[in-house]
C-alpha positions as MATLAB code, in Angstrom:
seq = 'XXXXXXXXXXXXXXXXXXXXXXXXXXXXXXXXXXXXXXXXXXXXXXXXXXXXXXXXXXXXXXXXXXXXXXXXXXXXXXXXXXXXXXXXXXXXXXXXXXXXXXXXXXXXXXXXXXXXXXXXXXXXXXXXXXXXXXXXXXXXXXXXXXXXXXXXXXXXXXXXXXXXXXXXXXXXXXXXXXXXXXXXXXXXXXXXXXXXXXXXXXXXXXXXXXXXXXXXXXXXXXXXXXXXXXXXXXXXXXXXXXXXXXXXXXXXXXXXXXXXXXXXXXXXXX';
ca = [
     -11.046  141.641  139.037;
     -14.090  141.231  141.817;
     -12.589  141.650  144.787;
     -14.397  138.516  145.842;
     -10.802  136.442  144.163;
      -8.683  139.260  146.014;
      -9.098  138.794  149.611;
      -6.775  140.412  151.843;
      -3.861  138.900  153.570;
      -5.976  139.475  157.178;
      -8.579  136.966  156.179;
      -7.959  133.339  157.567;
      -9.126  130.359  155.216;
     -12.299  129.881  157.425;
     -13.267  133.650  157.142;
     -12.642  133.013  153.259;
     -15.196  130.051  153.119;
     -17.426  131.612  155.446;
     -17.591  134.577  153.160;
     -18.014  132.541  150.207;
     -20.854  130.726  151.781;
     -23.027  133.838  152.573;
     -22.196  135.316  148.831;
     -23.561  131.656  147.299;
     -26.797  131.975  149.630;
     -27.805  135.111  148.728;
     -27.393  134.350  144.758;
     -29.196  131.506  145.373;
     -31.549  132.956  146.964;
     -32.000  136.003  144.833;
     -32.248  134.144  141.787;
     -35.063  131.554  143.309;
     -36.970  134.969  143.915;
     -36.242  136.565  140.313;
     -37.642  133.353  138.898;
     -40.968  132.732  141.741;
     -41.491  136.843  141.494;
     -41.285  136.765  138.013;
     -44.255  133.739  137.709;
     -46.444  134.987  140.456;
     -46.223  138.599  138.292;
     -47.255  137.235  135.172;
     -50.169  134.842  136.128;
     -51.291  137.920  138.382;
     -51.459  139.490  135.330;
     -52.854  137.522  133.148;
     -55.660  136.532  135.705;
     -56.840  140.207  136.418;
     -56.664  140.676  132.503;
     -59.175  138.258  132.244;
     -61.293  139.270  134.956;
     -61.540  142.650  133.725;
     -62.659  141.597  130.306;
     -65.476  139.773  131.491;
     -66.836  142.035  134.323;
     -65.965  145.163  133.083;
     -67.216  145.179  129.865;
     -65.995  149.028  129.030;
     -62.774  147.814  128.816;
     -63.082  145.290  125.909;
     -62.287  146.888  123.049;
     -63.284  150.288  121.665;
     -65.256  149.143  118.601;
     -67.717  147.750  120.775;
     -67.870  150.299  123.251;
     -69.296  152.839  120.672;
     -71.655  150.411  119.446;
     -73.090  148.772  121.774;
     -76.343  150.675  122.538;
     -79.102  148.019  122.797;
     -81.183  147.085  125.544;
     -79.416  143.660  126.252;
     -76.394  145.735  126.778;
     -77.639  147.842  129.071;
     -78.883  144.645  131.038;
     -76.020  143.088  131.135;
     -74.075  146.456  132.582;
     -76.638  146.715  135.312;
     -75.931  143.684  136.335;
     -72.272  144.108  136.428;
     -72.458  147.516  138.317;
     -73.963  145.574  141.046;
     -70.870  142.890  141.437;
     -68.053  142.785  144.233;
     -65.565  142.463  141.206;
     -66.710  144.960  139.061;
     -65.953  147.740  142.497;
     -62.793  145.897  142.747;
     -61.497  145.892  138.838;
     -62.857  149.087  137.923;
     -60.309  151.872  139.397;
     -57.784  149.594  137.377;
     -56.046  150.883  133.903;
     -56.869  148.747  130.900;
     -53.985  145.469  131.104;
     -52.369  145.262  127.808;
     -49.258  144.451  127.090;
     -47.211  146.667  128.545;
     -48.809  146.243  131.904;
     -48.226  142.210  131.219;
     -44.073  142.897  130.618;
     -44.419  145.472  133.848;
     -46.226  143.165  136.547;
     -43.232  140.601  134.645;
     -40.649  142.611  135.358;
     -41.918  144.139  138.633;
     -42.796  140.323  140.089;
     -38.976  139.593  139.311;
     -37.340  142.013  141.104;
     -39.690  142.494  143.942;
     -39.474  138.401  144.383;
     -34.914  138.834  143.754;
     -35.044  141.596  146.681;
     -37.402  139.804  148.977;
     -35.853  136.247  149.327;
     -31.951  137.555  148.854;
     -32.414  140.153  151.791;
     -33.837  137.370  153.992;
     -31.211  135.247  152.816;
     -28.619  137.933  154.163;
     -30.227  138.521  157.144;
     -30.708  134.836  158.668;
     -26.643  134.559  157.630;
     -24.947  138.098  158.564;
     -24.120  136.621  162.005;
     -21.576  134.748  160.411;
     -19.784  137.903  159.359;
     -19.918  139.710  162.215;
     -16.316  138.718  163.638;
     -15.109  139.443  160.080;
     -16.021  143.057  160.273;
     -14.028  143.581  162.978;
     -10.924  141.997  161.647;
      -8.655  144.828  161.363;
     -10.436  147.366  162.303;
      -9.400  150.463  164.067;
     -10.104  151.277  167.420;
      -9.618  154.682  167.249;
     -11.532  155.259  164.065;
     -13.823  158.450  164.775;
     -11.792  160.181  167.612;
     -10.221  163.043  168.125;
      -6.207  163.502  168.677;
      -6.917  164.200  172.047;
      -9.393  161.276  172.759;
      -6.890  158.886  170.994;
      -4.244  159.985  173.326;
      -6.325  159.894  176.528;
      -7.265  156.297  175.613;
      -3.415  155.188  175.002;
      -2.898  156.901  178.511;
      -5.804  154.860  180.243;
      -4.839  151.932  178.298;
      -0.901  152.132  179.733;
      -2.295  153.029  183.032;
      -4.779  149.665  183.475;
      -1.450  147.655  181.931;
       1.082  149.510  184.457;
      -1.859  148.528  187.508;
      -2.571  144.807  186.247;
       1.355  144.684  186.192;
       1.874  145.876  189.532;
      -0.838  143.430  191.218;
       0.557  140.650  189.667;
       4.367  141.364  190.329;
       3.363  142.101  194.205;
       1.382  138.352  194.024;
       4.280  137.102  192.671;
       6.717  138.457  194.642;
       4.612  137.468  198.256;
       4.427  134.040  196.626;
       7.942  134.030  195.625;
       8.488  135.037  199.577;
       6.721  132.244  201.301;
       8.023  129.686  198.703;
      11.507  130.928  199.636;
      10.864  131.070  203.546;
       9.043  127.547  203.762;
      12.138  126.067  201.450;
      14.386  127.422  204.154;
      12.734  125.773  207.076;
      12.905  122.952  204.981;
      16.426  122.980  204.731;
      17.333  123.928  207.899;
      15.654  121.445  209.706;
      17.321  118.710  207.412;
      20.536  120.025  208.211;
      19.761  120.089  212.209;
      17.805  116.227  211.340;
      21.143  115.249  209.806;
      23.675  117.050  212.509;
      21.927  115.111  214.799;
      21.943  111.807  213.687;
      25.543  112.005  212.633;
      26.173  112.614  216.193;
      24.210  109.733  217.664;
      26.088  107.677  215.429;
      29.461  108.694  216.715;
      28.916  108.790  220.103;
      27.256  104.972  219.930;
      30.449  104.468  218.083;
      32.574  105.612  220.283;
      31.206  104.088  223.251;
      29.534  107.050  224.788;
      25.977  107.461  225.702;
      23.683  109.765  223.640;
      23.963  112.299  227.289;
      27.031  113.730  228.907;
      25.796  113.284  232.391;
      26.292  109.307  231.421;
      29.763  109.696  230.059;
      32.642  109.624  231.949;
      34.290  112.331  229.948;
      32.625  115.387  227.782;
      32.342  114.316  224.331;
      31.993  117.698  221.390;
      31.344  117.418  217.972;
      32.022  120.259  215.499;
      28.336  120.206  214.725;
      26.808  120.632  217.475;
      29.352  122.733  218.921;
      26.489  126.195  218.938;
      24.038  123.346  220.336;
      26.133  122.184  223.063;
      27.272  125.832  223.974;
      23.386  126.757  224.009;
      22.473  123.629  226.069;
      25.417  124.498  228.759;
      24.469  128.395  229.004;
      20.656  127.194  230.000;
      22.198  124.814  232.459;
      24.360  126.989  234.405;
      21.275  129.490  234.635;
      19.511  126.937  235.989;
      21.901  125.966  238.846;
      22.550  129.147  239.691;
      18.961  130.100  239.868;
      18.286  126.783  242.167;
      21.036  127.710  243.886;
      19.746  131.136  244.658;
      16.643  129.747  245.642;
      18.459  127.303  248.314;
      20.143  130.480  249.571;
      16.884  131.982  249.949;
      15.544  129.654  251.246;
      17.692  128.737  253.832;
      18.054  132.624  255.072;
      14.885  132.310  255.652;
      14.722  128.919  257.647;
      17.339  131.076  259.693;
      15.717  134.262  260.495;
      12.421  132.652  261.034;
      14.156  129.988  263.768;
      16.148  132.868  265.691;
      19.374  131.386  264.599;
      22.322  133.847  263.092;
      23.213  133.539  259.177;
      26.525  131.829  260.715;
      28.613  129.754  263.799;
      30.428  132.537  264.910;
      27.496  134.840  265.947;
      26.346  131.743  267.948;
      26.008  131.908  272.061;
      25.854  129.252  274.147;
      27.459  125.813  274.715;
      27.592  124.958  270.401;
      31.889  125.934  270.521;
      32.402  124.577  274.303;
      30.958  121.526  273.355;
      33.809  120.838  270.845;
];
C-alpha cells in the first residue's frame, strides 16, 4: 500500500490535507501537460512533414527521386535551393512514422515534466514545516559534536534559569517589603485610633500634659516610652543650656557662681 494512505502518527490532519493538496496539483498538472505536450508534438510533426514534402522535393519518395531527370525538375530544384525553408528543412531526417509516434511521445512527456515541476515548485512552501516534523537535530554530527551541543544547550537553560529566578526572587523581595510597610502602618493607623477612642471615652484629652493623671495603653506602651525618653533629653538639654547660660551671665557681670562668695552689704542687709 502507497504510503500516501499510511501517514505517520506525527502528521496532524492539516499536514495530511496539505499534503494531499500538493500530490492532487501536481497530477493535475502533469497530466494537463502529458495531454497539451502530447498535441503540440504531433501537429509539430505533422506540419514539418508537410513542409518538407513540398520544399524539399528529395525527400518525397524514392521512385521519383531516380526518375526525375527532366529539365522542369531541375527548375523547380533551383528554385527551391534558393528558399529560407528549404536551409531550414534540409539538415532534417525524412518524417515518417516513427518520427510522428516519437515527436508524440516526446511532446507528452516533455509537456508531463514541464507543467508538474512548476506545479511543485509554486506549492513546496507548503511543505516546508512538514519536513521538519520530526526531524533530528543532531542528524550528521559527530559523538563529540552531539555532546558539546547537549552541554551548550544545558548551559543557556541553567543561565536563562538563573536570570529569571534572581528577577523573581528581587521581585518577590520588594513585593514582600512594600506588603510589610503596608501592614505595619495599618497596625500603627489602627493602635492609634483605638487609643483616641479610649481616651475620648474616658474623659481624657488626646495629650497627657491636658490630663490630670497619666493615662497608658498596652499599645502604645513602646510609643509612649519612646515619646518620654525624647522628652527628658530635651529638658535636660534646655536645662543645660540655662546652666550655661546663666554661668555665663555670672562671670561676664563679676558676680560669684553663688551667695556665699558674696562681699559687701547683700547678708547685713538681711
Amino acid at each position: 500500500m502507497s504510503r500516501a494512505f499510511t501517514p505517520p502518527d506525527t502528521l496532524s490532519q492539516d499536514d495530511i490535507r496539505t499534503v494531499a493538496d500538493v500530490r492532487r496539483a501536481v497530477w493535475i498538472n502533469g497530466l494537463f501537460g502529458l495531454g497539451a505536450g502530447s498535441a503540440i508534438g504531433m501537429i509539430g510533426h505533422l506540419a514539418l512533414q508537410t513542409l518538407q514534402r513540398r520544399h524539399v522535393p528529395k525527400v518525397a519518395s524514392t521512385a521519383e527521386k531516380s526518375t526525375e531527370k527532366t529539365s522542369a525538375t531541375t527548375l523547380s530544384k533551383k528554385q527551391t535551393t534558393s528558399s529560407i525553408l528549404y536551409k531550414l528543412l534540409k539538415p532534417l531526417p525524412p518524417l515518417t512514422k516513427n518520427t510522428f509516434l516519437l515527436s508524440f511521445l516526446g511532446g507528452g512527456a516533455l509537456g508531463s515534466f514541464v507543467l508538474s515541476s512548476t506545479a511543485g515548485k509554486n506549492a513546496v512552501h507548503l511543505l516546508h514545516p512538514i519536513f521538519n516534523v520530526g526531524r533530528d537535530e543532531y542528524a550528521g554530527m559527530s559523538p563529540y559534536q552531539i555532546e558539546a551541543k547537549k552541554a551548550e544547550m544545558t548551559l543557556q537553560q541553567q543561565q536563562s534559569g538563573a536570570v529569571e529566578d534572581g528577577a523573581l526572587t528581587a521581585a518577590a523581595a520588594i513585593n514582600q517589603d512594600d506588603q510589610l510597610d503596608i501592614q505595619h502602618h495599618k497596625q500603627r493607623t489602627l493602635h492609634r485610633k483605638a487609643s483616641i477612642k479610649e481616651r475620648l471615652e474616658s474623659g481624657h484629652s488626646l495629650s497627657d500634659t491636658h490630663s490630670t493623671e497619666a493615662h497608658y495603653h498596652p499599645s502604645d506602651e513602646e510609643e509612649i516610652v519612646r515619646d518620654k525618653a525624647m522628652h527628658r533629653a530635651e529638658v535636660w538639654e534646655r536645662r543645660q543650656t540655662e546652666r550655661r547660660r546663666w554661668v555665663k551671665d555670672k562671670i561676664e557681670s563679676g558676680g560669684s557662681l553663688s551667695d556665699s562668695h558674696v562681699t559687701g552689704g547683700g547678708g547685713s542687709g538681711r
